[in-house]
MARMIKOL-384782 format. One record per residue (C-alpha): residue number from 1; residue in three letters; chain; x, y, z. Coordinates in steps of 0.5 Angstrom, whole numbers, plus 2048, in hexadecimal, padded with zeros to 3 digits. Layout:
 num residu chaine  xx  yy  zz
 NUM    ALA      A   X   Y   Z
...
***
This chain:
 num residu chaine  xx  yy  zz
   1    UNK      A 7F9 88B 8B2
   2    UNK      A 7FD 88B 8B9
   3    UNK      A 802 886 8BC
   4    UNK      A 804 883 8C3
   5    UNK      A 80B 883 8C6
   6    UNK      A 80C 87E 8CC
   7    UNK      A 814 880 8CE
   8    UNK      A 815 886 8D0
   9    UNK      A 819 88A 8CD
  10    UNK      A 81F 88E 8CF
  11    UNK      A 81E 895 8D0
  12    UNK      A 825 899 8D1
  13    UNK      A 824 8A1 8D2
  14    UNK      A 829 8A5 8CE
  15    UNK      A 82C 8AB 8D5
  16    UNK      A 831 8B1 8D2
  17    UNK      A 835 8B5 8D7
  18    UNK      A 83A 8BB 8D6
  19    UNK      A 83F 8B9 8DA
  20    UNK      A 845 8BC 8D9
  21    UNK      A 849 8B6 8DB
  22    UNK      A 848 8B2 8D5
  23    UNK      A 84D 8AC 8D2
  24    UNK      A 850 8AC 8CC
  25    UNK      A 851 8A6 8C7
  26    UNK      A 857 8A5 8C4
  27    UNK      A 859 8A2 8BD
  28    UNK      A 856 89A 8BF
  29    UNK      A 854 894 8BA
  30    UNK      A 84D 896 8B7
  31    UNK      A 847 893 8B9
  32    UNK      A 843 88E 8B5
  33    UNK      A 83E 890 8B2
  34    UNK      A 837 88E 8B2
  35    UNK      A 833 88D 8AD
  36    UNK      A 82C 890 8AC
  37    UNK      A 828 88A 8AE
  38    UNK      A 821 88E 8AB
  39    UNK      A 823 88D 8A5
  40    UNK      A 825 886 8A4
  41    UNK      A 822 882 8AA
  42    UNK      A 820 87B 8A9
  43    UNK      A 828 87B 8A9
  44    UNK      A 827 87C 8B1
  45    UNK      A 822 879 8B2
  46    UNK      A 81A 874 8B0
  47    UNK      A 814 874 8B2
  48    UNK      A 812 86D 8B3
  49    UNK      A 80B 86A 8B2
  50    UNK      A 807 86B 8B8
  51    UNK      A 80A 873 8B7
  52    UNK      A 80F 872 8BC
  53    UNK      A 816 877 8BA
  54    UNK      A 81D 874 8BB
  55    UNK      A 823 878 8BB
  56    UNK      A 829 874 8B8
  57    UNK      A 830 876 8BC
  58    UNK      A 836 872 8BC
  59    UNK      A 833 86F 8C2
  60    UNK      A 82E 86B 8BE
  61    UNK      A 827 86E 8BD
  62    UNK      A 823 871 8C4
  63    UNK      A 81B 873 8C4
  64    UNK      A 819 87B 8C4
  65    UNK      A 813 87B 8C4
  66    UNK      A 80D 87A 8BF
  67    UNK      A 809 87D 8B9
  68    UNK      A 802 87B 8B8
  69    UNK      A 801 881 8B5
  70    UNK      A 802 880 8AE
  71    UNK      A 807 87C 8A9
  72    UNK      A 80D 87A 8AB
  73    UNK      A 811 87F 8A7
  74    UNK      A 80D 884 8AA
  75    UNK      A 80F 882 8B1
  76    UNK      A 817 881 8B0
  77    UNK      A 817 889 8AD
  78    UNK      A 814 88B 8B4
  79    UNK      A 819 887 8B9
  80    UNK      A 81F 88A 8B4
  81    UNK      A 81C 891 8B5
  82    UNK      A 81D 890 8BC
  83    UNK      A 824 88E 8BA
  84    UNK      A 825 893 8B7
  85    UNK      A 824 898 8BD
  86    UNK      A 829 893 8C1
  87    UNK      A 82E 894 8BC
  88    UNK      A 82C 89C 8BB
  89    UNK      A 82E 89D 8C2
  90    UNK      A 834 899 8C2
  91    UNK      A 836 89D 8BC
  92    UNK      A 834 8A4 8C1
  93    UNK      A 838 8A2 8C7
  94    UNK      A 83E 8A1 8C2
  95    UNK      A 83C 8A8 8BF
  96    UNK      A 83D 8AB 8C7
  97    UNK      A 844 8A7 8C8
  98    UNK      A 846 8AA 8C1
  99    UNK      A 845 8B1 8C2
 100    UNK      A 845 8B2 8CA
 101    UNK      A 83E 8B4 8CB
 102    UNK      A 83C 8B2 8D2
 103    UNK      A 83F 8AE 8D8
 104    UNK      A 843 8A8 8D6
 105    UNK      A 840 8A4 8DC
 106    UNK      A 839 8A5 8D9
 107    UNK      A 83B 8A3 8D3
 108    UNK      A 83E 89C 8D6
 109    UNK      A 838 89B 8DB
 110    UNK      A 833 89C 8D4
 111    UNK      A 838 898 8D0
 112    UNK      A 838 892 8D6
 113    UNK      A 831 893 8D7
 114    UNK      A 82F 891 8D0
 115    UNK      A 834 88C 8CF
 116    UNK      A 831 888 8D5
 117    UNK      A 82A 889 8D2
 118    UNK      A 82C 885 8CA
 119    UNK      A 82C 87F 8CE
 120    UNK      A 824 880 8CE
 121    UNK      A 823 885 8C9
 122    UNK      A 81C 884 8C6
 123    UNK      A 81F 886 8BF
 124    UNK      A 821 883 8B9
 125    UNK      A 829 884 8B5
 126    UNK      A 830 882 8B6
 127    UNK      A 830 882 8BD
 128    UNK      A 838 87F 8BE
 129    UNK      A 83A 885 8BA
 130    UNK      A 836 88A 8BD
 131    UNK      A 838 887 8C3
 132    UNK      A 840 887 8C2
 133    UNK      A 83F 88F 8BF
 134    UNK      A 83D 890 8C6
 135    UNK      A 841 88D 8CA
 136    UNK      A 847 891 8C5
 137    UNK      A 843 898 8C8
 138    UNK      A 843 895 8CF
 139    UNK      A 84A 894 8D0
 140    UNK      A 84C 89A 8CC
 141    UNK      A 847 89E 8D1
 142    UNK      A 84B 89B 8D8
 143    UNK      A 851 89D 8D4
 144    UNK      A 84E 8A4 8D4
 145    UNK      A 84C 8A4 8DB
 146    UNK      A 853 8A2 8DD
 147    UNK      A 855 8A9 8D9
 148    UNK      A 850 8AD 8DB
 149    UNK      A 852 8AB 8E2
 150    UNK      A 85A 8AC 8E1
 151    UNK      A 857 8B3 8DE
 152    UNK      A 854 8B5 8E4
 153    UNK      A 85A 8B4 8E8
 154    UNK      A 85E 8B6 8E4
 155    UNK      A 85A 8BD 8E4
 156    UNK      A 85A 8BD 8EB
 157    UNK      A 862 8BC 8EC
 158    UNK      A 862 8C1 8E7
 159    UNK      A 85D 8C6 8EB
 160    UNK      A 861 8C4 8F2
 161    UNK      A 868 8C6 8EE
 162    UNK      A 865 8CD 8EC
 163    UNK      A 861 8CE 8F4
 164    UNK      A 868 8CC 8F6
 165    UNK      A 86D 8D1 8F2
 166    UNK      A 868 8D6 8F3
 167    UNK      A 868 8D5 8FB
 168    UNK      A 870 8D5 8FA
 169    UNK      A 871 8DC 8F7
 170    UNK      A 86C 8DE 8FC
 171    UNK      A 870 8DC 902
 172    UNK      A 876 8DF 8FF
 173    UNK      A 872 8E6 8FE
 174    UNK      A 870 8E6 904
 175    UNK      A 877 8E4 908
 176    UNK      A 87C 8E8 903
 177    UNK      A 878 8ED 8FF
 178    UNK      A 879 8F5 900
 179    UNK      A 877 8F8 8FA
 180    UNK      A 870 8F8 8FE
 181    UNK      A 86C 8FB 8F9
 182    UNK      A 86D 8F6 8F2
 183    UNK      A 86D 8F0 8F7
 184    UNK      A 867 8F2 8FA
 185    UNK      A 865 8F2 8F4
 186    UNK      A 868 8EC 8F2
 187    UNK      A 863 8E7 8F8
 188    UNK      A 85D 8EB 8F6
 189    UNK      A 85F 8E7 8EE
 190    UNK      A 860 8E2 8F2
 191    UNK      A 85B 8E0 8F5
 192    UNK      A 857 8E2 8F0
 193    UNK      A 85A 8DD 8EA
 194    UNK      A 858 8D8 8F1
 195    UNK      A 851 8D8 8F0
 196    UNK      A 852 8D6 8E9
 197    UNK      A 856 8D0 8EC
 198    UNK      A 850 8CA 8EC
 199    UNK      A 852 8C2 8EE
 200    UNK      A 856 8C2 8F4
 201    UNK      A 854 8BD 8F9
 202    UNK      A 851 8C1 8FF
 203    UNK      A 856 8BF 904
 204    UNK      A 85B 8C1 900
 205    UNK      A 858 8C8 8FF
 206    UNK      A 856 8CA 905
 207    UNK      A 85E 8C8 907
 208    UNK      A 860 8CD 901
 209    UNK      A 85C 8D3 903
 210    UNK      A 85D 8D2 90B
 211    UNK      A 865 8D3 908
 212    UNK      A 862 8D8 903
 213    UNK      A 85F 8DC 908
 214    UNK      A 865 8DC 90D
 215    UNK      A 869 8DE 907
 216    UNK      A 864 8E5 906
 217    UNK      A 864 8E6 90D
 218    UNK      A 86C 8E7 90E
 219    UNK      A 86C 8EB 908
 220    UNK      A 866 8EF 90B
 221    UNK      A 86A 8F0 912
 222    UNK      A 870 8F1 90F
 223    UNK      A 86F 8F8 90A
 224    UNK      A 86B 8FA 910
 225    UNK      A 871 8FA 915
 226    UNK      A 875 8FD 910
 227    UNK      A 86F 902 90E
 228    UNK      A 870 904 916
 229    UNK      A 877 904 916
 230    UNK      A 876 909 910
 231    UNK      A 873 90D 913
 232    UNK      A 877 90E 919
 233    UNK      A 87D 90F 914
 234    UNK      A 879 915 912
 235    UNK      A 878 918 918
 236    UNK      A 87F 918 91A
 237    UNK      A 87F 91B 913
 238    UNK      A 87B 920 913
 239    UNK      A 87F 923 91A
 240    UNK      A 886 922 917
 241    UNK      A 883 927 911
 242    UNK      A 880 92C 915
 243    UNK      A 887 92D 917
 244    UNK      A 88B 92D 911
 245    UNK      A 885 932 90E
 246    UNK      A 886 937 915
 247    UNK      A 88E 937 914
 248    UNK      A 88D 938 90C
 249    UNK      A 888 93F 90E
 250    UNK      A 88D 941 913
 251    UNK      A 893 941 90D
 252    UNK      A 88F 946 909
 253    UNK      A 891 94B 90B
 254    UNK      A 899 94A 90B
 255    UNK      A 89E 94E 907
 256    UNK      A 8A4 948 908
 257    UNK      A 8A2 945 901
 258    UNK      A 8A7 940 900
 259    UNK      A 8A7 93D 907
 260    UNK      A 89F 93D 907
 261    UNK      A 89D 93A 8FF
 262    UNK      A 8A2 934 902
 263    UNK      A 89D 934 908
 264    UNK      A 897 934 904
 265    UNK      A 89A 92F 900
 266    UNK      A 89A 92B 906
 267    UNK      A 894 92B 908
 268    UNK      A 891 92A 902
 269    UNK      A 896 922 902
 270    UNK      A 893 922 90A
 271    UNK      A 88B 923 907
 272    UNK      A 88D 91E 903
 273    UNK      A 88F 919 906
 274    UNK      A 88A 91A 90B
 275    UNK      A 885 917 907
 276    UNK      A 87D 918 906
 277    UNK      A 878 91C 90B
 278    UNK      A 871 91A 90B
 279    UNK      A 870 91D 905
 280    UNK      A 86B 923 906
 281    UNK      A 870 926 90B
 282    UNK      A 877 923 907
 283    UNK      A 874 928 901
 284    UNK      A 873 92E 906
 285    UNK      A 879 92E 909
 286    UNK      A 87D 92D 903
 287    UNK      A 87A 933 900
 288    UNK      A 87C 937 906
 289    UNK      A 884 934 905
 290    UNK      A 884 936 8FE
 291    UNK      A 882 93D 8FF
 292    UNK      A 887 93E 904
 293    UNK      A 88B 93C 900
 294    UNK      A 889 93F 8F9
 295    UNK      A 889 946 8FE
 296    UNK      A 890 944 8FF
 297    UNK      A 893 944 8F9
 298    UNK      A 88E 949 8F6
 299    UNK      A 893 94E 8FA
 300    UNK      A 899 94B 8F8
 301    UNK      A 898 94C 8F1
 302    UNK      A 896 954 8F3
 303    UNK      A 89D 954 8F6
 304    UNK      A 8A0 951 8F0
 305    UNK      A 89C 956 8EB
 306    UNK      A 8A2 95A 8EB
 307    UNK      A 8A8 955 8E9
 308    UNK      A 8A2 953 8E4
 309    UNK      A 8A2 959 8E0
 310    UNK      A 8AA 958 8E0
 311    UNK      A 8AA 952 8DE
 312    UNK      A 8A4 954 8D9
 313    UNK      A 8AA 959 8D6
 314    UNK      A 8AF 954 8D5
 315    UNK      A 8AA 94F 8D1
 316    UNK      A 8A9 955 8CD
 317    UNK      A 8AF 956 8CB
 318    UNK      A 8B1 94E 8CA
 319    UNK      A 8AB 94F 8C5
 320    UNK      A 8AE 954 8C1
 321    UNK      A 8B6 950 8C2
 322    UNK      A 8B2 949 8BF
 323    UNK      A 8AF 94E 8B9
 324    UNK      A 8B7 94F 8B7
 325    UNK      A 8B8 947 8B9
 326    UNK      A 8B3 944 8B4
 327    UNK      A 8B6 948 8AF
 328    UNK      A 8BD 944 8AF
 329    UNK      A 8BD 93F 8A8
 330    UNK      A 8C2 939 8AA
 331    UNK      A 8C2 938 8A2
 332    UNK      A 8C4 93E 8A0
 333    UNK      A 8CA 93F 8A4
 334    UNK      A 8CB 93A 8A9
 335    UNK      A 8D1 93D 8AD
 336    UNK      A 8CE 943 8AD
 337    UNK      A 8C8 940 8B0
 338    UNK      A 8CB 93E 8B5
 339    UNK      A 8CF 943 8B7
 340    UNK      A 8C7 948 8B7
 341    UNK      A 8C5 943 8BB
 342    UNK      A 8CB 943 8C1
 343    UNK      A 8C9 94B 8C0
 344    UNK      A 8C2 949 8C2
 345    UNK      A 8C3 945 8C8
 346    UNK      A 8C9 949 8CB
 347    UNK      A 8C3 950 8CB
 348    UNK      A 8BD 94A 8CD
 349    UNK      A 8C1 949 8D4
 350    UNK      A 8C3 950 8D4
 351    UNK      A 8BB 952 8D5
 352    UNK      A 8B8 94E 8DA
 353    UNK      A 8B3 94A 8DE
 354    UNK      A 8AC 94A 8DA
 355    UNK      A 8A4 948 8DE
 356    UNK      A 8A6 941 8DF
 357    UNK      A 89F 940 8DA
 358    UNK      A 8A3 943 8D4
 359    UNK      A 8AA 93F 8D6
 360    UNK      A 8A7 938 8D2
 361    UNK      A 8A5 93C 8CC
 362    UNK      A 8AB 941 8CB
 363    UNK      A 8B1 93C 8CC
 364    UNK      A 8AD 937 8C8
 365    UNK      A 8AE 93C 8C2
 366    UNK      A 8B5 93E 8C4
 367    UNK      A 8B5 936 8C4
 368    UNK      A 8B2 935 8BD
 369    UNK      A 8B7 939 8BA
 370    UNK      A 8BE 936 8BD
 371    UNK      A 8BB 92F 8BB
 372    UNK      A 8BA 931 8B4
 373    UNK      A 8C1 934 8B4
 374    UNK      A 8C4 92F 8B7
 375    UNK      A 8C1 92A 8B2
 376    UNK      A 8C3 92E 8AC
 377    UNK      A 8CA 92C 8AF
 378    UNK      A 8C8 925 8B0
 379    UNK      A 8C6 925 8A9
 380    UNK      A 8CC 927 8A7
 381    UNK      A 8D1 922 8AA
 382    UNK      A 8CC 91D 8A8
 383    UNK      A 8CD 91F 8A1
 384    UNK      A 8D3 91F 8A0
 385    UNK      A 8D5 919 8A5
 386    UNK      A 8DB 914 8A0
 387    UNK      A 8D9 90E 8A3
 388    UNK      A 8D1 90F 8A0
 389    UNK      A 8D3 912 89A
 390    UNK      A 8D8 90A 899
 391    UNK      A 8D3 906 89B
 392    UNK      A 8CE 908 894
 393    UNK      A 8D4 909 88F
 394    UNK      A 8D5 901 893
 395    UNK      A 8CE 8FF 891
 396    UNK      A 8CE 902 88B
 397    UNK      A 8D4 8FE 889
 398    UNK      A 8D1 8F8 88A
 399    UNK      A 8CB 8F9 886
 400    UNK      A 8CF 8FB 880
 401    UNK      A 8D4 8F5 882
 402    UNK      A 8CD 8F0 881
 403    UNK      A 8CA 8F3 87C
 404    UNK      A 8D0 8F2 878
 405    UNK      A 8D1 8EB 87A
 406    UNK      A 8CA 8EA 878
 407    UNK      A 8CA 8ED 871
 408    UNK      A 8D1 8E8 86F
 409    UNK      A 8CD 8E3 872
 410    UNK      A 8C8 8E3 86D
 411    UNK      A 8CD 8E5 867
 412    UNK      A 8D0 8DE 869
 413    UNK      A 8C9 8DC 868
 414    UNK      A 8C9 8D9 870
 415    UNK      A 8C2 8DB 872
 416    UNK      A 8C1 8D9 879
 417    UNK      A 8C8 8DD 87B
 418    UNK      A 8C5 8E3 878
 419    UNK      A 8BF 8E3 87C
 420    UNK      A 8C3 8E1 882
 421    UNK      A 8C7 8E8 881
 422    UNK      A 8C1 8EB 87F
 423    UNK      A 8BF 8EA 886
 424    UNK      A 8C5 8EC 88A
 425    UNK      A 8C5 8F2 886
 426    UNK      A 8BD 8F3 888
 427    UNK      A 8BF 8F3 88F
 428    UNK      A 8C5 8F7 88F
 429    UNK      A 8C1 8FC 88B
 430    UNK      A 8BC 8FC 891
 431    UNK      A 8C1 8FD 896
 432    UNK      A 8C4 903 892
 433    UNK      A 8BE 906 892
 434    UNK      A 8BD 905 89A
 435    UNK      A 8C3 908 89B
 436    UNK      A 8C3 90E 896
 437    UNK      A 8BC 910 89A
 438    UNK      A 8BF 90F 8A0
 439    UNK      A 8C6 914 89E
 440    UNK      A 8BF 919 89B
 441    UNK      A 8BC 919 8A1
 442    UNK      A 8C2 91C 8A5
***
């Protein structure tokens, strides 16, 4: 069994594209649906008796080929089956619009391409509706044009603004920047994160880099001048320190101690101040002054050794006069203890100086002890101070003046007044433990 068409048919290829540009339909009115002509299709169609098939649209009925084939039933199914296949490739394109799988513009020129073949399709179905539901993609793939669209030059703004801010903090690196190693740094990420920046017009971006550019080459002469200059300030540097370093060696040798450990000390502020060498001669020259000065004050301690030693012996025997001293006990007796305590003192005077790393140590034990009389005194006073003592017998009249209340309030049967009083009373307790604790901290 075999059959002849005699119109052509519509031949629609079906195109799929990566484009990241694609549309996104919005929430819109669903399109109408389309039925399965295949399953049904004498609603759509006839075969007339000379084997001519018609399809039958709102238009009136249009010839679309014939079957000689066969039955006439056998025919309808054939041409619905190509209906079918209009109708699937409908739905496919609808399905690309819906989850933004490749170009809407192919998708629209798809759309409109097999919009203007139903008008001559050989085929057998519900054509007016298939036709509306294409329309329905159509006009929702021009809408997705129009985003992409609105898209990409959005995206390229957005490009251009990145590009832009970058060459601003450049240009400001380059004119105003001196930490030289973090900006440097800073225009390496820079342009970097620019390479990573796509979109931008060519016009614009070869603006934007010539600005960048000029940016980098200010930065770039600048640390280089400043570089140089560096450099000059180290050599001059370098020959004020030799200077210093040949007075300190010329002082070695001084028994003036005083008026040369004030000079030492002044040419150190100048060495100072002067600032850094190149950093290889820096290091040698202020090993040499070090030395001067260590060869300096090595001598004058040796000169020294003999008052050391008296001061050694008087911190010895301020060691024994402490002994005597921690034993004095404000508790016991605290005028005694006052009275052993100004005995210490006078003969502390009397012994003397003591080396200078001891004085810190052996006055702050001397120290600890007067501390701990004098608080003994200060405990003392507090103790008995009236105007305390008056203030908790106070409060505790007042507890015992609402507790009082409370108790005849309940008598009374008055409730509510005894709980009042017996809140007052709570508080006032409150205040008298605080003051009590205060008077036993004295």
């Amino acid at each position: 069994m075999r059959h002849q068409e005699t119109t052509p048919e519509a031949a629609v290829t079906e195109t799929t594209t990566t484009n990241s540009a694609t549309g996104r339909t919005g929430s819109h009115t669903a399109p109408p649906a389309v039925p399965t002509a295949s399953s049904d299709p004498s609603r759509w169609g006839r075969v007339d008796s000379d084997g001519t098939v018609y399809v039958i649209t709102a238009g009136g009925e249009r010839a679309v080929g014939s079957w000689q084939a066969g039955d006439a039933a056998e025919g309808l199914a054939h041409f619905a089956r190509k209906f079918d296949d209009l109708r699937t490739e409908a739905e496919l394109l609808e399905t690309r619009l819906s989850t933004h799988a490749g170009e809407p513009k192919q998708t629209l020129t798809s759309a409109k391409h097999l919009r203007d073949s139903l008008a001559d399709a050989s085929v057998v179905g519900d054509l007016d509706t298939l036709a509306a539901r294409v329309q329905h993609v159509i006009e929702h793939a021009e809408q997705a044009v129009e985003r992409a669209k609105t898209e990409r030059e959005q995206a390229r703004a957005e490009a251009t603004a990145r590009k832009e801010a970058l060459v601003v903090e450049a240009e400001r690196i380059g004119a105003e920047a001196t930490q030289w190693k973090s900006a440097g740094d800073r225009l390496r990420a820079i342009l970097d994160e620019w390479k990573t920046i796509r979109g931008v017009d060519r016009k614009t971006d070869e603006q934007l880099w010539r600005r960048f550019s000029k940016a980098r080459e200010t930065f770039n002469r600048r640390r280089g001048s400043h570089f140089a200059e560096l450099d000059r300030q180290r050599g001059v540097a370098k020959e004020h320190k030799q200077k210093l370093v040949e007075e300190a060696e010329s002082l070695t040798d001084s028994t003036d101690w005083g008026a040369t450990a004030t000079r030492y000390k002044q040419l150190m502020a100048d060495w100072k101040a002067t600032g850094r060498a190149p950093k290889d001669s820096d290091e040698a020259l202020w090993q040499r002054f070090r030395t001067a000065q260590d060869t300096f004050f090595t001598r004058r301690s040796e000169a020294f050794s003999e008052r050391d030693a008296e001061f050694a012996e008087n911190a010895r025997l301020k060691e024994q006069l402490l002994a005597e001293a921690e034993q004095i006990d404000p508790s016991v007796d605290l005028a005694a203890a006052q009275s052993q305590l100004h005995r210490v003192q006078q003969r502390w005077d009397e012994i003397g100086k003591v080396p200078r790393e001891r004085m810190r140590e052996l006055e702050g034990k001397l120290r600890a002890v007067a501390d701990r009389v004098r608080s003994a005194s200060n405990a003392q006073w507090r103790r008995t101070d009236p105007e305390a003592q008056a203030r908790v017998e106070q409060f505790r009249e007042k507890v015992e003046q609402f507790e009082e209340q409370a108790s005849k309030a309940r008598s009374s049967g008055n409730e509510r007044r005894a709980r009042e009083a017996e809140q007052q009373a709570e508080q006032w307790r409150e205040w008298l433990t605080t003051a009590e604790h205060a008077l036993a901290d004295r």
